[in-house]
C-alpha positions in Angstrom: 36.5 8.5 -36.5 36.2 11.8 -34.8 32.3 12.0 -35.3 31.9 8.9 -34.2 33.7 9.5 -31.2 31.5 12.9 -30.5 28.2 10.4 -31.3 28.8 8.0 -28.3 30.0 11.2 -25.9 26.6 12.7 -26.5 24.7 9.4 -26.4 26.5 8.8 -23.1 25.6 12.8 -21.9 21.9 11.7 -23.2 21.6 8.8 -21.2 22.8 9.9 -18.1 19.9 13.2 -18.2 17.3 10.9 -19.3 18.3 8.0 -16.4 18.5 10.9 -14.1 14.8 12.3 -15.1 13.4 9.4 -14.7 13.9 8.7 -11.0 10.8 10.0 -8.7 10.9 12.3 -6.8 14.7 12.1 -5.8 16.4 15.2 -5.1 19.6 16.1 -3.2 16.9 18.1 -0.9 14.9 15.0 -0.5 16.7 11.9 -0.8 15.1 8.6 -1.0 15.2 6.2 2.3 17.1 2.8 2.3 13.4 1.8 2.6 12.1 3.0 0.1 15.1 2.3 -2.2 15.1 -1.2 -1.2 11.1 -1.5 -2.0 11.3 0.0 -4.8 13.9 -2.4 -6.1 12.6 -5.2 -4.7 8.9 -4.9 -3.9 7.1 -2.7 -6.8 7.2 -5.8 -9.2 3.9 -6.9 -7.2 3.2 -3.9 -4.9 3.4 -1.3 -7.4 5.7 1.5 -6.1 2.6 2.8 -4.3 1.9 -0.7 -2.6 -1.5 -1.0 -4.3 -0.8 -2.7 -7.5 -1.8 -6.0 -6.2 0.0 -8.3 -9.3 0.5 -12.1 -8.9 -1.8 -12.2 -5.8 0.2 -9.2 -3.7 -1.7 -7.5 -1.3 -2.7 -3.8 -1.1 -0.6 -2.3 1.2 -2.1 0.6 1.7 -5.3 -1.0 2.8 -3.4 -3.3 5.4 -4.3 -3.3 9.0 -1.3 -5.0 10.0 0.7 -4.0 13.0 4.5 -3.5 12.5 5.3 -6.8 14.0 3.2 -8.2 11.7 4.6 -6.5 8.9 8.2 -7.2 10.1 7.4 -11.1 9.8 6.2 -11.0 6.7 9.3 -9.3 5.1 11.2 -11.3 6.5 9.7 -14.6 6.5 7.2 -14.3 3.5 3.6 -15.9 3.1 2.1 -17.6 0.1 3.5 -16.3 -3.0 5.8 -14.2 -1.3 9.3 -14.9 -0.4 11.0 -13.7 2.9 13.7 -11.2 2.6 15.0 -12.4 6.0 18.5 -14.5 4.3 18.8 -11.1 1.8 18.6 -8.5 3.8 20.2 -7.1 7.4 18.1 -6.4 9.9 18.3 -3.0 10.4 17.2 -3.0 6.2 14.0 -5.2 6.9 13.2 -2.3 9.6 14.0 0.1 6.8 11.6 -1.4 4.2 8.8 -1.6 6.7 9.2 1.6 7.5 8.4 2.5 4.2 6.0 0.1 3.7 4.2 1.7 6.5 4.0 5.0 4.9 2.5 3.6 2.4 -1.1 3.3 4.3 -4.0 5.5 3.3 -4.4 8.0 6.0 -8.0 8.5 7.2 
């Protein structure tokens, strides 16, 4: 019983360093935005986590010309395929996410 007990403390102890190595870029120093956490968990499905995946007819976001009104509406309202985040999410996270989403532009 008392190896089995020492098996499932070090499977725990091995899960938590692998869930932890597997996060990008997250640091203490550099901690992800609400933005980017919310994308990330929402978004990358389609979008990819760096917006240009382009899966079940989702747009490359870091070709977009799109002004951040525009952006804002789509978030929140959805088009096409997409739905609106608008019901799911507080305003000041839809601000978040598009921040993010704006970062996520190809810089000339």
């Amino acid at each position: 019983m008392r190896a089995a007990h020492y098996f499932f403390l070090w499977a725990a102890v091995l899960l938590m360093a692998c869930g932890s190595a597997a996060a990008d870029d997250v640091s203490e120093a550099n901690p992800p935005s609400a933005g980017k956490m919310i994308f990330n968990a929402q978004c990358t499905h389609c979008h990819g986590r760096k917006g240009d995946l382009g899966l079940s007819g989702a747009k490359d976001l870091t070709a977009s010309t799109l002004d951040r009104k525009e952006v804002l509406a789509l978030v929140r309202d959805g088009k096409g395929a997409m739905m609106g985040y608008g019901s799911q999410l507080k305003p000041n996270e839809l601000e978040a996410v598009v921040d993010h989403v704006l970062t996520l532009r190809q810089r000339p």
